[in-house]
Structure formats: C-alpha cells, structure tokens
DODO-410904 format. One record per residue (C-alpha): residue number from 1; residue in one letter; chain; x, y, z. Coordinates in pm, whole numbers, plus 50000, padded with zeros to 5 digits. Layout:
(r NUM, 'A', 'A', (X, Y, Z))
...
! end
This chain:
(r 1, 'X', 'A', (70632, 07869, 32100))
(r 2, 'X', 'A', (70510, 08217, 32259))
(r 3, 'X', 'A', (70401, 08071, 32632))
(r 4, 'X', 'A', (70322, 07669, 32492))
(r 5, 'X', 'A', (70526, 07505, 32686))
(r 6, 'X', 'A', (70375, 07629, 33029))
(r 7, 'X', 'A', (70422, 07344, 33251))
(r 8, 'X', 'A', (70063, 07335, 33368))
(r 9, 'X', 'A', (69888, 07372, 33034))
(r 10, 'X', 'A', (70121, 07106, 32867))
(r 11, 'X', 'A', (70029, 06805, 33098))
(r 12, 'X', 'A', (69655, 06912, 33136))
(r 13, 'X', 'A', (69629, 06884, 32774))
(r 14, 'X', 'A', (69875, 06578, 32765))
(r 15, 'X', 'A', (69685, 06369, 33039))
(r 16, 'X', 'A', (69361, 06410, 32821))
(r 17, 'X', 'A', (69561, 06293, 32501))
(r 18, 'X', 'A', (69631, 06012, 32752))
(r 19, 'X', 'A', (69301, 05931, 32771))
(r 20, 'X', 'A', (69231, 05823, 32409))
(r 21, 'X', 'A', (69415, 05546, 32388))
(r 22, 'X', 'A', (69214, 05329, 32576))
(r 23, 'X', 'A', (68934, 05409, 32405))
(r 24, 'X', 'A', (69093, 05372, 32116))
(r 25, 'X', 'A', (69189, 05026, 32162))
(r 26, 'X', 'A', (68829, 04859, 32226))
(r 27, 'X', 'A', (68652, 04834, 31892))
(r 28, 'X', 'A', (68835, 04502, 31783))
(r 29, 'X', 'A', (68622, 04278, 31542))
(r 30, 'X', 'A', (68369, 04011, 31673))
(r 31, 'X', 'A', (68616, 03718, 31570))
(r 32, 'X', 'A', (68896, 03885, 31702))
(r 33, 'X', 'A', (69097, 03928, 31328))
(r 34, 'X', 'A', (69391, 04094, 31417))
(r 35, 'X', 'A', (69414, 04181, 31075))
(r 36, 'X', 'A', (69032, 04348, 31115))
(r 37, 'X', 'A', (69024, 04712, 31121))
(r 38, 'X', 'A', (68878, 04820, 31513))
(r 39, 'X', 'A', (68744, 05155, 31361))
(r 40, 'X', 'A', (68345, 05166, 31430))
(r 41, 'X', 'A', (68147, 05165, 31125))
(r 42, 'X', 'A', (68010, 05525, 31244))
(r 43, 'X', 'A', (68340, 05679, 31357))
(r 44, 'X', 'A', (68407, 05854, 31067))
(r 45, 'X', 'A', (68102, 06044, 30999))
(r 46, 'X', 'A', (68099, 06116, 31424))
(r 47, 'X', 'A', (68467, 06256, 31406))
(r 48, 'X', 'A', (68368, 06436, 31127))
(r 49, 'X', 'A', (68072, 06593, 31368))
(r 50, 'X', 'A', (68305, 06656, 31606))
(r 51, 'X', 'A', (68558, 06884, 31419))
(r 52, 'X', 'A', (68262, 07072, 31217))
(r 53, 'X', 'A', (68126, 07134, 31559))
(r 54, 'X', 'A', (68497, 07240, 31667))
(r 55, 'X', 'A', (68488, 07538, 31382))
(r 56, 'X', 'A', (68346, 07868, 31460))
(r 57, 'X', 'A', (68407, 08240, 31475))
(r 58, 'X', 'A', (68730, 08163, 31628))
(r 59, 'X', 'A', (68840, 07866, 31473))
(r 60, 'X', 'A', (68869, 07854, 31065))
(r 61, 'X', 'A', (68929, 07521, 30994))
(r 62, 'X', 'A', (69113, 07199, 31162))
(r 63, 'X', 'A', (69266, 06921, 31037))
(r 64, 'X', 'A', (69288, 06572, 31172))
(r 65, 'X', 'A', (69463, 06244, 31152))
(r 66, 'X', 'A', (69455, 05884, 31363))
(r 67, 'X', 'A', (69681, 05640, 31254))
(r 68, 'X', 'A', (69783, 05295, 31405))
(r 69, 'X', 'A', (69586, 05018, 31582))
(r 70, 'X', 'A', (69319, 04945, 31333))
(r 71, 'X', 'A', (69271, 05282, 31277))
(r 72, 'X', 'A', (69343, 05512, 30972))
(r 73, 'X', 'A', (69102, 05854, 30927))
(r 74, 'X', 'A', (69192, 06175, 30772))
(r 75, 'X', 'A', (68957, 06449, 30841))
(r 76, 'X', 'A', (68921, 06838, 30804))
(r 77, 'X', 'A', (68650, 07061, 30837))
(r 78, 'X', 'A', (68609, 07469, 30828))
(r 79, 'X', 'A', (68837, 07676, 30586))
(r 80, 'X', 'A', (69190, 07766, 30476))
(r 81, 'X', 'A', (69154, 08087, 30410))
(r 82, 'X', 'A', (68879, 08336, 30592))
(r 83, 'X', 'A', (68899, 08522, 30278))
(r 84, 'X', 'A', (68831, 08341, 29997))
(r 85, 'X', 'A', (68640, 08030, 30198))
(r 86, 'X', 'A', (68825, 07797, 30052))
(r 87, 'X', 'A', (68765, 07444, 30212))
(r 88, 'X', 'A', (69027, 07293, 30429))
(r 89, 'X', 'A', (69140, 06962, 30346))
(r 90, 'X', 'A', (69449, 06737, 30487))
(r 91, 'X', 'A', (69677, 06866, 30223))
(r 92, 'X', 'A', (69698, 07222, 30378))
(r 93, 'X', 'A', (70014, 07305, 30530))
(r 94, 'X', 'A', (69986, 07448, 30857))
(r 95, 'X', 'A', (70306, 07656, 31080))
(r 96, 'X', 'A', (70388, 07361, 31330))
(r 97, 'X', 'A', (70564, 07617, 31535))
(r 98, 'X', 'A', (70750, 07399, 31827))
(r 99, 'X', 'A', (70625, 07060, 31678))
(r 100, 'X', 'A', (70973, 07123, 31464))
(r 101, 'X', 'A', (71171, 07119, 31784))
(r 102, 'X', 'A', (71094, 06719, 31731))
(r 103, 'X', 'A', (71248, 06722, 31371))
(r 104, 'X', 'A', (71509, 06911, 31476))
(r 105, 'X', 'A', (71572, 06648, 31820))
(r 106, 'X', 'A', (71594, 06416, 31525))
(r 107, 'X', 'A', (71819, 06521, 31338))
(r 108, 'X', 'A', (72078, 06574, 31668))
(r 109, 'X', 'A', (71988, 06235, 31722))
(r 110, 'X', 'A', (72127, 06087, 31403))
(r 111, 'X', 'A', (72446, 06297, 31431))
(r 112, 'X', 'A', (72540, 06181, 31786))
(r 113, 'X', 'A', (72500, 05806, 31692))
(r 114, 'X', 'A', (72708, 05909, 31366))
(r 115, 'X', 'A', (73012, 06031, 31600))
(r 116, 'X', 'A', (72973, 06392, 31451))
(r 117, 'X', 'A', (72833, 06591, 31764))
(r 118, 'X', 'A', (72899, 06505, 32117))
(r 119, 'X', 'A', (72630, 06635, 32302))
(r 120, 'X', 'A', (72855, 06677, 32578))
(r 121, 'X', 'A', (73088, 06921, 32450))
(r 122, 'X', 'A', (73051, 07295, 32521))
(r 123, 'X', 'A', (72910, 07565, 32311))
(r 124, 'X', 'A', (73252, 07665, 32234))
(r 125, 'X', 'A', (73286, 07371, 32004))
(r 126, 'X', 'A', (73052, 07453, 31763))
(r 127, 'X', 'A', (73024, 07843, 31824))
(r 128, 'X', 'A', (73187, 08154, 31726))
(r 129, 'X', 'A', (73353, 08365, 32080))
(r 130, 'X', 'A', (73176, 08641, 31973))
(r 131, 'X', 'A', (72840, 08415, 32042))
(r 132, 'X', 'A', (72973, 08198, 32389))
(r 133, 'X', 'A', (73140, 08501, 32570))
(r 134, 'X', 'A', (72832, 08662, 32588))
(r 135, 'X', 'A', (72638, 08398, 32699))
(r 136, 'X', 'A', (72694, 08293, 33071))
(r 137, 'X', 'A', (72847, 07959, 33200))
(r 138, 'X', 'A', (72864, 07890, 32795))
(r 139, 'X', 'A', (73184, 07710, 32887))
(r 140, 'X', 'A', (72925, 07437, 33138))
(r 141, 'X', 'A', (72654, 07465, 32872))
(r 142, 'X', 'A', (72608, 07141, 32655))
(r 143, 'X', 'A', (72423, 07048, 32342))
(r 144, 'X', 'A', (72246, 06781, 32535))
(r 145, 'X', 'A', (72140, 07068, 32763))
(r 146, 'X', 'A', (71996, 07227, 32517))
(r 147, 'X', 'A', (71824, 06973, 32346))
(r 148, 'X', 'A', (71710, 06872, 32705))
(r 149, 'X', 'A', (71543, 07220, 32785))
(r 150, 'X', 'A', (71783, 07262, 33078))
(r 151, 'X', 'A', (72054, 07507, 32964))
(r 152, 'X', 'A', (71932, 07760, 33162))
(r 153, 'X', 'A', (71921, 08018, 32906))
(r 154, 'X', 'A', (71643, 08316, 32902))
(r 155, 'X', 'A', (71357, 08210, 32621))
(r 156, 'X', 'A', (71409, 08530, 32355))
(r 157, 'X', 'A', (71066, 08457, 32245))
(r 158, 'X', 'A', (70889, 08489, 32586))
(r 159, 'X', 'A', (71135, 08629, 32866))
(r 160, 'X', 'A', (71268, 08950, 32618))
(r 161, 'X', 'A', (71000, 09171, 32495))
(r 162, 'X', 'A', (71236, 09343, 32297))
(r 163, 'X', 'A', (71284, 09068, 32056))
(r 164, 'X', 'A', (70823, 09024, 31965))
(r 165, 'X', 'A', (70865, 09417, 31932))
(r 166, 'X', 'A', (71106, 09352, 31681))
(r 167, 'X', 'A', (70970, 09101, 31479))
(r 168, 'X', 'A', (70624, 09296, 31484))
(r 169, 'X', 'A', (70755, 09569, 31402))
(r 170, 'X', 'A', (70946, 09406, 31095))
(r 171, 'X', 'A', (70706, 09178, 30966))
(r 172, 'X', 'A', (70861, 09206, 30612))
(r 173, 'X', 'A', (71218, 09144, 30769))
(r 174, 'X', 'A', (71326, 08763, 30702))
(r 175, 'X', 'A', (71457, 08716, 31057))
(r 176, 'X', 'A', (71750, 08399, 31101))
(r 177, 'X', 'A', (71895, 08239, 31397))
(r 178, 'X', 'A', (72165, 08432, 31404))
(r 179, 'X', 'A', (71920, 08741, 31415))
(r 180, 'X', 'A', (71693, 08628, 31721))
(r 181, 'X', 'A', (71980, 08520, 31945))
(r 182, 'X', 'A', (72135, 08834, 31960))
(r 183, 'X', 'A', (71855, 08969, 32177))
(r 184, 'X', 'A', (71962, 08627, 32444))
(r 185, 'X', 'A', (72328, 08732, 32482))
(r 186, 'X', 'A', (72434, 08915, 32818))
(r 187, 'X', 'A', (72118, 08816, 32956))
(r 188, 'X', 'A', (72134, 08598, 33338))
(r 189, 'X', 'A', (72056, 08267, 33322))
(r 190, 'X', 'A', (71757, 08122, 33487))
(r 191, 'X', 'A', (71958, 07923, 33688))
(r 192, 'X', 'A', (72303, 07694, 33671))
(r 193, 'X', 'A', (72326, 07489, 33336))
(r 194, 'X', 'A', (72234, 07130, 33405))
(r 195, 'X', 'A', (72068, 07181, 33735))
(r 196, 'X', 'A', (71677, 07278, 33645))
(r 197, 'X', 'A', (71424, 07270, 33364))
(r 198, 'X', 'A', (71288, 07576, 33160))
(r 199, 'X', 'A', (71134, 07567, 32825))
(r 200, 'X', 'A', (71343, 07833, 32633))
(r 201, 'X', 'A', (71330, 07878, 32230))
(r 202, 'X', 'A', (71669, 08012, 32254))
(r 203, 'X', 'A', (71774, 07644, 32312))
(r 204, 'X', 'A', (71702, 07570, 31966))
(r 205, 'X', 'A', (71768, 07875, 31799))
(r 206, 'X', 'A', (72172, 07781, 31916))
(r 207, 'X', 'A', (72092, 07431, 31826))
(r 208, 'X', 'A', (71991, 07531, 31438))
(r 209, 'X', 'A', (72314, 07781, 31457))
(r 210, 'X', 'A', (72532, 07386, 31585))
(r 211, 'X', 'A', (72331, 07263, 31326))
(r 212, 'X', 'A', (72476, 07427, 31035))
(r 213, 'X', 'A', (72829, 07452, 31202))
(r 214, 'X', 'A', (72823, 07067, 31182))
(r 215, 'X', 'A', (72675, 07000, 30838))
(r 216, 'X', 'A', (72778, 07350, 30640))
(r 217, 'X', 'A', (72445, 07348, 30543))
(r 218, 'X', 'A', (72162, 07597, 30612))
(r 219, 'X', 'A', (71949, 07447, 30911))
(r 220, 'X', 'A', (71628, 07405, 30660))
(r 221, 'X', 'A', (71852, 07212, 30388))
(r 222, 'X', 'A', (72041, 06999, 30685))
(r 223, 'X', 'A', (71649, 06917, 30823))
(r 224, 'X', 'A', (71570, 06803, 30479))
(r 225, 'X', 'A', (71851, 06578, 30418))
(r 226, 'X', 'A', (71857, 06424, 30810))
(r 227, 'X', 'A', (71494, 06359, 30891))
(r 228, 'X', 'A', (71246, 06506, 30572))
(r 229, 'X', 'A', (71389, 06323, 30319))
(r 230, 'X', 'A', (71460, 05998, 30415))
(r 231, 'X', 'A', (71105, 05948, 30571))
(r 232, 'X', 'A', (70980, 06117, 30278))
(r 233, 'X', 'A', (70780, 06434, 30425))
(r 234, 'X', 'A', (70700, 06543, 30111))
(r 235, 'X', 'A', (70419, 06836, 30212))
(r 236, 'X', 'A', (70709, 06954, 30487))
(r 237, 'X', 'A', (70878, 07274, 30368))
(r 238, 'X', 'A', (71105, 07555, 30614))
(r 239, 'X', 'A', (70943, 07941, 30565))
(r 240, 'X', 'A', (71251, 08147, 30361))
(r 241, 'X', 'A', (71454, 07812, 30248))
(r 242, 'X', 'A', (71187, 07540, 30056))
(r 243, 'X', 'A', (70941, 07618, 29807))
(r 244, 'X', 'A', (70608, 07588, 29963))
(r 245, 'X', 'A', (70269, 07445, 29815))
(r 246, 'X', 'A', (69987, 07660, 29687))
(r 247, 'X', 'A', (69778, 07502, 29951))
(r 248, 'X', 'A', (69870, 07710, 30311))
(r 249, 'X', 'A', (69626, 07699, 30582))
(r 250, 'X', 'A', (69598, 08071, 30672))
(r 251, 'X', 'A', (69702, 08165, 31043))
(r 252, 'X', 'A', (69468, 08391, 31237))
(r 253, 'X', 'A', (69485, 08553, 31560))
(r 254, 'X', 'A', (69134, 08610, 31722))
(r 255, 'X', 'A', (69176, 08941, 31899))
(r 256, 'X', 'A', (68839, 09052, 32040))
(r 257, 'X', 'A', (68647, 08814, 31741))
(r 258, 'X', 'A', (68858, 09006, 31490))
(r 259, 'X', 'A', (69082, 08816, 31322))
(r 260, 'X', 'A', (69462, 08892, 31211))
(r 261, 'X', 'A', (69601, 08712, 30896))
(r 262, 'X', 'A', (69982, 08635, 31035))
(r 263, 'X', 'A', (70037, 08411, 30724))
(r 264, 'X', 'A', (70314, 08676, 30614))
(r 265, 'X', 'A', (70467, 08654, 30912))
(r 266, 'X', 'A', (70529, 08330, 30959))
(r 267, 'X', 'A', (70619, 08254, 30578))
(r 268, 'X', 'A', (70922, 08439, 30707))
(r 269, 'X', 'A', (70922, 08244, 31081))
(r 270, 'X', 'A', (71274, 08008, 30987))
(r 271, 'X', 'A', (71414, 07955, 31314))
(r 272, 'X', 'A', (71546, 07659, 31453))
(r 273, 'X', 'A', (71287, 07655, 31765))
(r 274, 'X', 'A', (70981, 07590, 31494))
(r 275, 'X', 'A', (70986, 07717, 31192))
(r 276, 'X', 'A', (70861, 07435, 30932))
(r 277, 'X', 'A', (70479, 07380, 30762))
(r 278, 'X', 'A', (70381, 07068, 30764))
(r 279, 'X', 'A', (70056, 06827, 30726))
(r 280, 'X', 'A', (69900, 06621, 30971))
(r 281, 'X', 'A', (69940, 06285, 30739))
(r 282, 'X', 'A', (70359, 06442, 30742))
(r 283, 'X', 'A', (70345, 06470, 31131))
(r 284, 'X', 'A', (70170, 06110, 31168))
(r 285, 'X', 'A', (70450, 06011, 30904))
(r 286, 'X', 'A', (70711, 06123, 31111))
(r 287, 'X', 'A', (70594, 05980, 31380))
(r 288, 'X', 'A', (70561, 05609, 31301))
(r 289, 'X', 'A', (70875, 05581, 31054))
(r 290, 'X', 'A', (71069, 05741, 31356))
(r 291, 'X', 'A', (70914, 05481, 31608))
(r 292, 'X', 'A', (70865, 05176, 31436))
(r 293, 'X', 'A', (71126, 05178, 31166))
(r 294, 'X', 'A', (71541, 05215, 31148))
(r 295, 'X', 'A', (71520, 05429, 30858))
(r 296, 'X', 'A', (71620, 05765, 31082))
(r 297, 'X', 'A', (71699, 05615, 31400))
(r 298, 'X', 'A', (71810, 05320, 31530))
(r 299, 'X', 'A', (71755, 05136, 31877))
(r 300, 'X', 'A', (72036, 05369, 32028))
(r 301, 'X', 'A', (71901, 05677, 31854))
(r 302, 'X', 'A', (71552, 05686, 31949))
(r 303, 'X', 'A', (71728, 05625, 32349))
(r 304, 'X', 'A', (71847, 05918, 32277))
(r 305, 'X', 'A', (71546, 06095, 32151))
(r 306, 'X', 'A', (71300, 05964, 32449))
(r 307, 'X', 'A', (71557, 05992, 32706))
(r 308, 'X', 'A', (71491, 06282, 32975))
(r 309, 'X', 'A', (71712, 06476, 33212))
(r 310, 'X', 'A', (71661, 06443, 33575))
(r 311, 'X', 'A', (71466, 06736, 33618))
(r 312, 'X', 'A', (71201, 06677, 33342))
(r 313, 'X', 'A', (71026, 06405, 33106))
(r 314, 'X', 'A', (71174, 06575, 32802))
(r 315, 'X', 'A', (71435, 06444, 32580))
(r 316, 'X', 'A', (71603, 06540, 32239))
(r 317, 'X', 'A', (71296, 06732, 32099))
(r 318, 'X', 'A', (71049, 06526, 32254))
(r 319, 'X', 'A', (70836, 06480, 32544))
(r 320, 'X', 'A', (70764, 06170, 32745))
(r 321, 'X', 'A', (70440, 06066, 32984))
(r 322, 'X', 'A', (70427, 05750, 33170))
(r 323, 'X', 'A', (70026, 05658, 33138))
(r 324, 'X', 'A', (69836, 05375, 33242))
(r 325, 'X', 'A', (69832, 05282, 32843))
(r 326, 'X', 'A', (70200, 05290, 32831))
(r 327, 'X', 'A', (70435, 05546, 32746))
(r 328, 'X', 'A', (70312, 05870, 32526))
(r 329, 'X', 'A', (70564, 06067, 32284))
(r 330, 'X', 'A', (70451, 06404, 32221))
(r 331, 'X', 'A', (70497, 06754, 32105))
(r 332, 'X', 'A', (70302, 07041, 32020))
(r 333, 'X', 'A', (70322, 07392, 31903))
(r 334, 'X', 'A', (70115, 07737, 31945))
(r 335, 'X', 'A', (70200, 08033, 31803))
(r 336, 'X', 'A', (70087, 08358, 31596))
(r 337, 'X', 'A', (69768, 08179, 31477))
(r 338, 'X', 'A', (69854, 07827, 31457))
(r 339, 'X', 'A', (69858, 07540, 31702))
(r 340, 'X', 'A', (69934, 07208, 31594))
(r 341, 'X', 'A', (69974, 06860, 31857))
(r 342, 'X', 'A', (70139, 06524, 31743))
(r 343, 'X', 'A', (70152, 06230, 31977))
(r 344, 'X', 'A', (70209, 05868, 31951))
(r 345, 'X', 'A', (70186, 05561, 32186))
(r 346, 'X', 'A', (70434, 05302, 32135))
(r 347, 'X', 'A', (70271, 05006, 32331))
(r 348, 'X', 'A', (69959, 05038, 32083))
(r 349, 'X', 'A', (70107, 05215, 31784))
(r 350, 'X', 'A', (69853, 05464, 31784))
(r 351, 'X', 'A', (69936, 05872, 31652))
(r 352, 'X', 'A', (69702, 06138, 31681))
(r 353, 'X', 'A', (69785, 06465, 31504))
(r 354, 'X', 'A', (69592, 06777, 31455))
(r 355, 'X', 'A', (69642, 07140, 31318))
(r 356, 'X', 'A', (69408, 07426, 31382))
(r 357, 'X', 'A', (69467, 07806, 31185))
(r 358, 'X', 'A', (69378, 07966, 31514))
(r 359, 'X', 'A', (69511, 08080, 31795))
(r 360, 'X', 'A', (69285, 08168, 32096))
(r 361, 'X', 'A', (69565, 08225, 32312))
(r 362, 'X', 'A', (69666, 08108, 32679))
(r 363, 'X', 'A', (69470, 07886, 32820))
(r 364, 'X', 'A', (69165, 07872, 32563))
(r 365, 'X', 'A', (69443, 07680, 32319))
(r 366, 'X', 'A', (69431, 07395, 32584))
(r 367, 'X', 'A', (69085, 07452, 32600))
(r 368, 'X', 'A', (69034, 07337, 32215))
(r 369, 'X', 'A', (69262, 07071, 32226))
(r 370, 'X', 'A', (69113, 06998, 32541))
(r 371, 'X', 'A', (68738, 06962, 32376))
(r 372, 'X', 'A', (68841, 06810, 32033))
(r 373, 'X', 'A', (69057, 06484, 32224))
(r 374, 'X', 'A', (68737, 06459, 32487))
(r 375, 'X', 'A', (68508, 06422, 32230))
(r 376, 'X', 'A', (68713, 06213, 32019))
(r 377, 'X', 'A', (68780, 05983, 32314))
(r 378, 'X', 'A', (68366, 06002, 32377))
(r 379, 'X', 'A', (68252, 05935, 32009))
(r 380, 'X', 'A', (68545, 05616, 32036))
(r 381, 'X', 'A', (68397, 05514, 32353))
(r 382, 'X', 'A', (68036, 05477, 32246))
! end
C-alpha cells in the first residue's frame, strides 16, 4: 500500500516477472508428453537455494509457489517468527496488503454482471451526503473510477500524513473504512475524475464502504461469500472480522538492521484497500480458478476485471502487461513489514506467487523481488 504502486517501481519489477515465463516454458519432456511434467529434475532443490540464499538479517523467511505449465513447487525457507525461530512453511499466513485490492476487483466484478452495481453510477448511489458532499466532483465520480485507479481522489495512506500518525499512534485502535476516509474528505483532487491515473487507497477504502451498502454485509463477510468461498480460500481470513490460524508469518520492519514486529498492527489492518492474510497456495488458487474456471467469473466478468481505462493498464483490481509471452495479470502489495506479488500468464497458465515478512522499504522491496524472479528465471534457464 504505503508508496507500492509507484509507477516506476511497479513495471521494473513487472517486466522482470515478465521474464520468467519464457524460461519457464522450455523444460518439456524428450518425447514431447504433454501430459509430462517440464519441471527439471534439479529445480526444486535450486529454488530451494535460491530462497535460503534470499533470507538474511533483513529478510525472515519467504514463501513461494509456481503453478501451471508442468510446473507445481511449494517452497519456504527462513522463519515465521524472529522470536521463537519457528520455521516458515507454505501454510503461514502472510498481510497481502494491496494483493486484496484483486479480491476485492472480484467481487465488484460478480456484482456488475449480477445487475446489482452499475459501475457507472455516482457515489451518491451507494453513499451517505454526509460522505459525497465532502468529497469533490463526487457527483462525476464512478465506481468504475474507482476500481480503475482514476477517481482522482488524494491516497489517505500516502498523500495525508495525518492519517499514518494516527494509526501509529493507535496501534491498539481497530481502525474501519469508515475511520480512514474521514482523513480524504475536503481534500482537492489530483485532478478531474475520469481524466488521469493515480494509485490512491482511498479508492478502495469507498469501494469496501459500496461494498457493504450493496450486500448489508460487513466488507470481510461480503469478500468471503463473493470470491473466498466459492474458490475455496480456506487459509484466507480479514484482520478484526475472520478467525485467523495459529500459523501467522510475523511482519517486520528493518529500520537500521533492527527489526519492528508490526504483527499487532496489522491483525487490526481491515480496510478495503488490503486488509486480508492469505497463503501463497490461496493466492495461486485465486488466481487460476478466477482465470481458467466460471466458478467466480464468467467470460463477461473477467472483461471486466482485465479491462483498463485509457490512461492506464489497470482494471477492476488488477493490472495488465502486454509481454512478448502474452498478456501478464498481476498485483502486489508492500506494506508495514510484508510484501507479497501474485501474477499469472494466461497464454501459458503459469502463476507465480510469493510472500516475504519483510519490508526493506522503497526501492530495496523491488530490489528483492527483483533478485528472487532473476534467479528463478536463471536456475529455470539452465
């Protein structure tokens, strides 16, 4: 969330994600099997290298999963906890901060093609006066808009200090949606709804508050019933609203090598921008039933989904990249110790999704994701 979706950062780390697909797609069988898995009888042990080699003093543990094409590895290496060492393994939860802005594109999704939301209708629809008459142009401002990343609307979590200061100030307080977009309203926008792209959290934060208008159900319990459910996420839980597992991957911030357990924190992080914990075999999950399968989405729902606005490759919670392998779905999310990245490429059916309790901050997040995808592409490519 805080700073992830910088435009320059995002499609350095998405052109190397690019890059592992043809790679990916070379180790077929001698006699050509379709059926025959393409994984290299080494790969496992040499991915395995790769993310113990990825842990360090700033990096507890990651997690790992490849799914599709041949291929189907679940690794982890490092630990969940800094305190009591206990080993990571795939079952660990992680925050998935702004990979829930997917989950929560799909559930939109599902409710346009259902005739329930029109995601050209104003605010005003779906929102309380006391909300829209304090946001500006809320009367030009559509749910597609904000779904689309091109409302316009300041991003609480990164444009208004005021709101962090709050929330680290309070870590016991459980915050809401209703709570965090108080510190938007009266604020300028960034520019005229519908005309530019900016990555704001606020987008979703209204979009959780739509949410429950629509269903009368808490944004968590409306997620579970829309998208967790059905596709059967069953290690996928929203902090303050579903019972989470014993087994939490610890968050840590690295602040000058000394780390800060945010675990509290985010236990109480709900919003509607990113606010579930989730596993990498849940994220590869959701990935493949929502791409290959009608159980969420059909043919006009996923159009939805994939489809961007003119002024960026990002559609209903999801973000698109023409590559030379075909078209790449992604999303990813950094925040307060946590960073986790879920991709998939429809031409070759291939997911990659990872989760890391760290966060280095700024650029040296890319820089990880950066290393682990090269030398997963490398060790592929041998």
């Amino acid at each position: 969330m805080l700073n992830e979706m910088n435009r320059t950062a995002t499609r350095r780390l998405a052109l190397t994600l690019v890059l592992v697909v043809p790679m990916l797609s070379i180790g077929c069988s001698d006699d050509d099997d379709p059926a025959a898995p393409s994984v290299p009888p080494t790969l496992e042990a040499k991915l395995t290298d790769m993310l113990e080699d990825a842990v360090g003093p700033n990096t507890p543990g990651v997690s790992l999963r490849v799914l599709g094409n041949g291929i189907d590895l679940t690794l982890s290496a490092g630990v969940a906890s800094l305190d009591t060492q206990e080993p990571l393994t795939a079952e660990h939860q992680f925050h998935a901060a702004s990979v829930g802005k997917a989950f929560m594109g799909v559930a939109f999704a599902r409710l346009v093609t259902s005739g329930q939301v029109n995601p050209d209708a104003p605010l005003s629809t779906w929102l309380p006066a006391e909300v829209t008459s304090r946001i500006p142009s809320s009367d030009q401002i559509t749910a597609r808009m904000l779904l689309q990343q091109t409302s316009g609307i300041v991003d609480v979590l990164n444009e208004i200090p005021d709101a962090i200061n709050a929330i680290a100030q309070n870590p016991t307080h459980e915050w809401t949606d209703a709570d965090l977009v108080q510190f938007a309203l009266d604020m300028p926008l960034n520019f005229d709804p519908g005309t530019a792209f900016s990555y704001s959290n606020t987008n979703y934060v209204l979009l959780a508050l739509i949410l429950e208008a629509v269903t009368g159900q808490t944004h968590a319990q409306a997620l579970r019933d829309l998208v967790f459910d059905p596709i059967g996420m069953t290690a996928t839980a929203t902090a303050n609203h579903d019972a989470l597992g014993n087994d939490i991957a610890h968050s840590y911030l690295f602040d000058g090598g000394v780390p800060d357990d945010l675990t509290e924190l985010l236990l109480r992080w709900e919003f509607g921008s990113g606010g579930q914990w989730t596993t990498v075999d849940d994220m590869a999950k959701f990935l493949h039933t929502v791409a290959e399968t009608d159980v969420v989405l059909d043919d006009a729902g996923r159009a939805l989904l994939l489809t961007p606005s003119a002024h960026e490759p990002y559609g209903f919670g999801m973000a698109t990249l023409d590559t030379p392998s075909g078209t790449m779905l992604w999303h990813h999310g950094l925040l307060f110790g946590s960073a986790s990245y879920l991709s998939y490429f429809p031409d070759s059916g291939l997911s990659v999704t990872m989760n890391v309790n760290a966060d280095a901050r700024g650029a040296d997040r890319v820089m990880l994701a950066d290393r682990l995808f090269g030398e997963l592409m490398g060790v592929i490519s041998e």
